[in-house]
Each structure stands twice: as structure tokens, then as C-alpha cells.
mmCIF file of the C-alpha atoms, coordinates in Angstrom:
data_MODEL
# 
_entry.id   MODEL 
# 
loop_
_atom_site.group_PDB 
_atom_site.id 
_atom_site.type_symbol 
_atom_site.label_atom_id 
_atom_site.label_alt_id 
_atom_site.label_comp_id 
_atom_site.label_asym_id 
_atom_site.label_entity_id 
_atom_site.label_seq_id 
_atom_site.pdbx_PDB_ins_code 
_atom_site.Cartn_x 
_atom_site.Cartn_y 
_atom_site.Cartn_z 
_atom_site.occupancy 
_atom_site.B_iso_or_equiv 
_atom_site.pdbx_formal_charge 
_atom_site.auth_seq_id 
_atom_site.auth_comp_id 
_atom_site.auth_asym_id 
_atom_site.auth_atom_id 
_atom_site.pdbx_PDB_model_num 
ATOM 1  C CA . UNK A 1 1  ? -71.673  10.755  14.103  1.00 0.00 ? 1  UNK A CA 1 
ATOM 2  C CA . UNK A 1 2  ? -73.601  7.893   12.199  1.00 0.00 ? 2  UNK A CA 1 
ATOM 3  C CA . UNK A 1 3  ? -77.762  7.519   12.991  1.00 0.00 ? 3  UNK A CA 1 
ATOM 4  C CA . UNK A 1 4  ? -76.360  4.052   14.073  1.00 0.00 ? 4  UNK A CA 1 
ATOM 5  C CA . UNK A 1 5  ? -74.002  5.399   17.007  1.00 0.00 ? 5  UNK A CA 1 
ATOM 6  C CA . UNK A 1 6  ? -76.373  7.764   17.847  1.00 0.00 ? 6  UNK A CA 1 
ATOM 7  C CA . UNK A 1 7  ? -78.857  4.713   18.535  1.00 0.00 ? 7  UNK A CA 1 
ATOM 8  C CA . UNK A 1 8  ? -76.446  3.143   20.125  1.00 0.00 ? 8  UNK A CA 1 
ATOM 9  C CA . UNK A 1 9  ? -75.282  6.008   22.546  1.00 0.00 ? 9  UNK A CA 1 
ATOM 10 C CA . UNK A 1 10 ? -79.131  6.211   23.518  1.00 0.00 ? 10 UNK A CA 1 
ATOM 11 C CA . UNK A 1 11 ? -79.383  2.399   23.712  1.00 0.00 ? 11 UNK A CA 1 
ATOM 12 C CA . UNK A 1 12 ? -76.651  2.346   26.436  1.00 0.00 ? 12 UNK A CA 1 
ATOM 13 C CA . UNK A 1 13 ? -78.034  5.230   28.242  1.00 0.00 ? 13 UNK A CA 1 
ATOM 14 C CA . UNK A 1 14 ? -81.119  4.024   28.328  1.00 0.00 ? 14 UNK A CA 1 
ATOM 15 C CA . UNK A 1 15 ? -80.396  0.538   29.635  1.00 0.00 ? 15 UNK A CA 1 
ATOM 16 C CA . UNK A 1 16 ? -78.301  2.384   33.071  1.00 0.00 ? 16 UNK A CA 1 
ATOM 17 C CA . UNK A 1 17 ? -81.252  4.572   33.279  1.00 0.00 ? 17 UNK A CA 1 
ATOM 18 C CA . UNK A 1 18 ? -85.098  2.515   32.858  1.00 0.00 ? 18 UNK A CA 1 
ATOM 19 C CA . UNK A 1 19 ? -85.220  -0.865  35.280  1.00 0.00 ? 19 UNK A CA 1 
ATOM 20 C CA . UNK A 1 20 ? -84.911  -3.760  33.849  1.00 0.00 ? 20 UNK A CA 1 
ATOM 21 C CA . UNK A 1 21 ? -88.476  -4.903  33.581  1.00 0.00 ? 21 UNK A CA 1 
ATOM 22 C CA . UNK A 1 22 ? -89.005  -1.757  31.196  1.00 0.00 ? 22 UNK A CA 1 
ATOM 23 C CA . UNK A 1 23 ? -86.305  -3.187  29.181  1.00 0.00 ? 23 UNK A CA 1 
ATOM 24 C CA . UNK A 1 24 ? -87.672  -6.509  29.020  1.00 0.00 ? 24 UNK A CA 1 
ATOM 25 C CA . UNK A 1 25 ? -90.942  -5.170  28.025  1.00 0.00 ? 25 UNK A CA 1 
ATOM 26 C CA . UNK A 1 26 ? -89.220  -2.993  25.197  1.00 0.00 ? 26 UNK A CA 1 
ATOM 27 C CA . UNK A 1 27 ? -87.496  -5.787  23.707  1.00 0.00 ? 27 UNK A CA 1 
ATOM 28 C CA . UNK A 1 28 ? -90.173  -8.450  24.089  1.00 0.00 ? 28 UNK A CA 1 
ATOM 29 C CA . UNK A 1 29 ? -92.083  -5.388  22.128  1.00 0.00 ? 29 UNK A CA 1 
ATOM 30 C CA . UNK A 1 30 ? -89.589  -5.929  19.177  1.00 0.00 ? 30 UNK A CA 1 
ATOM 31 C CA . UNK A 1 31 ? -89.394  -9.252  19.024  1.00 0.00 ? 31 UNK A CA 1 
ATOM 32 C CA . UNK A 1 32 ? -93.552  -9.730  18.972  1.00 0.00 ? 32 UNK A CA 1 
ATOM 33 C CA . UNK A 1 33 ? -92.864  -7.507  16.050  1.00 0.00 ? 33 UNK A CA 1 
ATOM 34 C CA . UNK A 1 34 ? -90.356  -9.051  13.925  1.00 0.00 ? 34 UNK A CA 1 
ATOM 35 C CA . UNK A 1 35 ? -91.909  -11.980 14.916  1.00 0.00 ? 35 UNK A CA 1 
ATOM 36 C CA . UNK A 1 36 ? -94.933  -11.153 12.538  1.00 0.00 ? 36 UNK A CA 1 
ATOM 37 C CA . UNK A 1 37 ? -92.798  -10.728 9.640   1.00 0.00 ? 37 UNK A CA 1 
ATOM 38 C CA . UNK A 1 38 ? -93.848  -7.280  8.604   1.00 0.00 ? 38 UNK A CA 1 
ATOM 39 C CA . UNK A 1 39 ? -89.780  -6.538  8.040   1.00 0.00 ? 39 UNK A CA 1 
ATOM 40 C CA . UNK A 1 40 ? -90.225  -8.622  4.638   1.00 0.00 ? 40 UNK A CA 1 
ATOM 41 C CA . UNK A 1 41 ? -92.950  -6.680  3.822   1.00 0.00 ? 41 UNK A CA 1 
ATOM 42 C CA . UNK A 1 42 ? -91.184  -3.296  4.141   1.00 0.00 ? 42 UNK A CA 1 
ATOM 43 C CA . UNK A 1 43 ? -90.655  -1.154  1.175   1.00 0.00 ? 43 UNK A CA 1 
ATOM 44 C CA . UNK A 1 44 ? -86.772  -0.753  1.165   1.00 0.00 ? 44 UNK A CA 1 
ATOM 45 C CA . UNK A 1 45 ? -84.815  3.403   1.265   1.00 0.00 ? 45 UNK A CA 1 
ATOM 46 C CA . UNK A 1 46 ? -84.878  4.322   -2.541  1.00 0.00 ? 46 UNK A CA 1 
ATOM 47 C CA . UNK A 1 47 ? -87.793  2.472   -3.614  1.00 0.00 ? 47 UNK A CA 1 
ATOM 48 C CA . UNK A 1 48 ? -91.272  3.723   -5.499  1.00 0.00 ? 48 UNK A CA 1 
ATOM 49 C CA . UNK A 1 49 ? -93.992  3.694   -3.091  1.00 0.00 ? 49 UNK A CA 1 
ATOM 50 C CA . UNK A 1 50 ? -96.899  2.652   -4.230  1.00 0.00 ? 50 UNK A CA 1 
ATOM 51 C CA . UNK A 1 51 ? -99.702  5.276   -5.095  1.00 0.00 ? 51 UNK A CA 1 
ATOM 52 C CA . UNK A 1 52 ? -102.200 6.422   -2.216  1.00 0.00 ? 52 UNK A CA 1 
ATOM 53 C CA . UNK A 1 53 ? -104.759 8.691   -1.375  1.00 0.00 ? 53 UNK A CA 1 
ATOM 54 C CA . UNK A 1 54 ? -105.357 9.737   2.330   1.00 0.00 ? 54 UNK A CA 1 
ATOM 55 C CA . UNK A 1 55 ? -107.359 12.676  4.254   1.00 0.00 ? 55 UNK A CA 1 
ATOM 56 C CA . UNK A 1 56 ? -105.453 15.838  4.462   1.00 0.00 ? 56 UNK A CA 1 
ATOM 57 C CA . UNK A 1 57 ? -106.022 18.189  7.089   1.00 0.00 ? 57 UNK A CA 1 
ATOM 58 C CA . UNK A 1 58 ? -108.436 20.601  5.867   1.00 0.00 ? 58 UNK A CA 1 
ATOM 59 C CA . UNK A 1 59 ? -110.515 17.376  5.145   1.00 0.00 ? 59 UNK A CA 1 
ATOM 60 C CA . UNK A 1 60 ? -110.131 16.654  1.607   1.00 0.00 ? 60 UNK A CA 1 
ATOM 61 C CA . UNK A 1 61 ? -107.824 14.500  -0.169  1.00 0.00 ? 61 UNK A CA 1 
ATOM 62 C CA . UNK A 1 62 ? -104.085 13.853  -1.382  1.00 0.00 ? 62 UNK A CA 1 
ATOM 63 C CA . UNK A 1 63 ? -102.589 11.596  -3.680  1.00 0.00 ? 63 UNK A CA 1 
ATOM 64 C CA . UNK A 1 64 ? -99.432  10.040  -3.705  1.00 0.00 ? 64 UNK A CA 1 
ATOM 65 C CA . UNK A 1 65 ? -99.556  11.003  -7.812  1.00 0.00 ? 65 UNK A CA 1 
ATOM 66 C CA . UNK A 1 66 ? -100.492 14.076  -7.545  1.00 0.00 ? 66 UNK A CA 1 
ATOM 67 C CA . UNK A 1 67 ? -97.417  15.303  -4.996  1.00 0.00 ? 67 UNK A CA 1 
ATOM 68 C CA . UNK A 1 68 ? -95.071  13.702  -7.186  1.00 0.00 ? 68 UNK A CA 1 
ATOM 69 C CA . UNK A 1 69 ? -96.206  15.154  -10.068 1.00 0.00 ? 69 UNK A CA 1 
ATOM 70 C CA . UNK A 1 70 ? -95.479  18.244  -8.372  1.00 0.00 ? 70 UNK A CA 1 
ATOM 71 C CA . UNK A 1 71 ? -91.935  17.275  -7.649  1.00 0.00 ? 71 UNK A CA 1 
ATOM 72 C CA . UNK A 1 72 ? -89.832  14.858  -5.249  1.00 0.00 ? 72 UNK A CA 1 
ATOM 73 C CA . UNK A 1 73 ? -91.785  13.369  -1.851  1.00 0.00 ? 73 UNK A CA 1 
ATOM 74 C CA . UNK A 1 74 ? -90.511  12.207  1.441   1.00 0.00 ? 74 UNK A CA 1 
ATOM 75 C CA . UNK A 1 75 ? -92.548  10.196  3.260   1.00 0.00 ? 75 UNK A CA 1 
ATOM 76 C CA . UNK A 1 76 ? -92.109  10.451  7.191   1.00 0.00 ? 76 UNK A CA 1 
ATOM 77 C CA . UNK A 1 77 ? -94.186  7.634   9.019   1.00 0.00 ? 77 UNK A CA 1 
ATOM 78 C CA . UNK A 1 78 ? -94.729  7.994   12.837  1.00 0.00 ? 78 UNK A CA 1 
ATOM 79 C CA . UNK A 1 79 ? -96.066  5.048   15.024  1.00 0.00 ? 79 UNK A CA 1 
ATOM 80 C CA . UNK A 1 80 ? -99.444  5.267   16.800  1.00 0.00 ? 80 UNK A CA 1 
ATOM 81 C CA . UNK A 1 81 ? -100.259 4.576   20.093  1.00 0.00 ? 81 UNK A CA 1 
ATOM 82 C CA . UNK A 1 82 ? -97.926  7.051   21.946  1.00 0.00 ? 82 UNK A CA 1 
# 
């Protein structure tokens, strides 16, 4: 099964399970979103990131460089707030 019927499986259950107020509030969520136009700004599947340097967790520092001199990187981004 493709990610996108998977979504849209949990799409479907979710809209018989969560009232419809929740469901208003998730898509006028989106669309304040999309609205802002970050989805131009997006850096498409495939494409070189740019380099970056952020606070590990030991409390020094990583580079974006210096992991891919090591080898190949995936980058996983997770949303705040939850």
C-alpha cells in the first residue's frame, strides 16, 4: 500500500471518528498554512540541503558538512508544538 492510501485510509477514519468542529479546526490549520506560502519555499525529495550547524545532544555542535562527509544523511523533521 502507497504512503498516499495509507493517508487516505486514516483521513476517512478520522473524519467518522473526531466531530466535526475538530475537523474544521484541522483543516482551517492547513489552509492558514499554505496560505503563507511556505510550500514554495520547501526544498523538494532529492535535493542538496543547504549546510547547517545545530546543538547536538551532548551540547556541542553538528554540521550538515561534516555528516556528509562521513557518508549519506537523511534528514527527518518533526513539527513543534505537540
Amino acid at each position: 500500500m502507497s504512503l498516499q492510501m495509507e493517508i487516505n485510509e486514516l483521513n476517512a477514519g478520522l473524519s467518522q471518528q473526531l466531530p466535526a468542529e475538530m475537523l474544521q479546526m484541522i483543516d482551517d490549520g492547513i489552509a492558514a498554512i499554505v496560505a503563507t506560502g511556505v510550500e514554495e519555499k520547501l526544498i523538494q525529495v532529492g535535493s542538496e540541503a543547504p549546510d547547517f550547524t545545530l546543538g547536538n545532544a551532548t551540547g556541542g555542535e553538528v554540521s550538515l558538512a561534516a555528516l556528509r562527509h562521513r557518508g549519506p544523511v537523511v534528514l527527518s523533521f518533526y513539527r513543534g508544538n505537540w
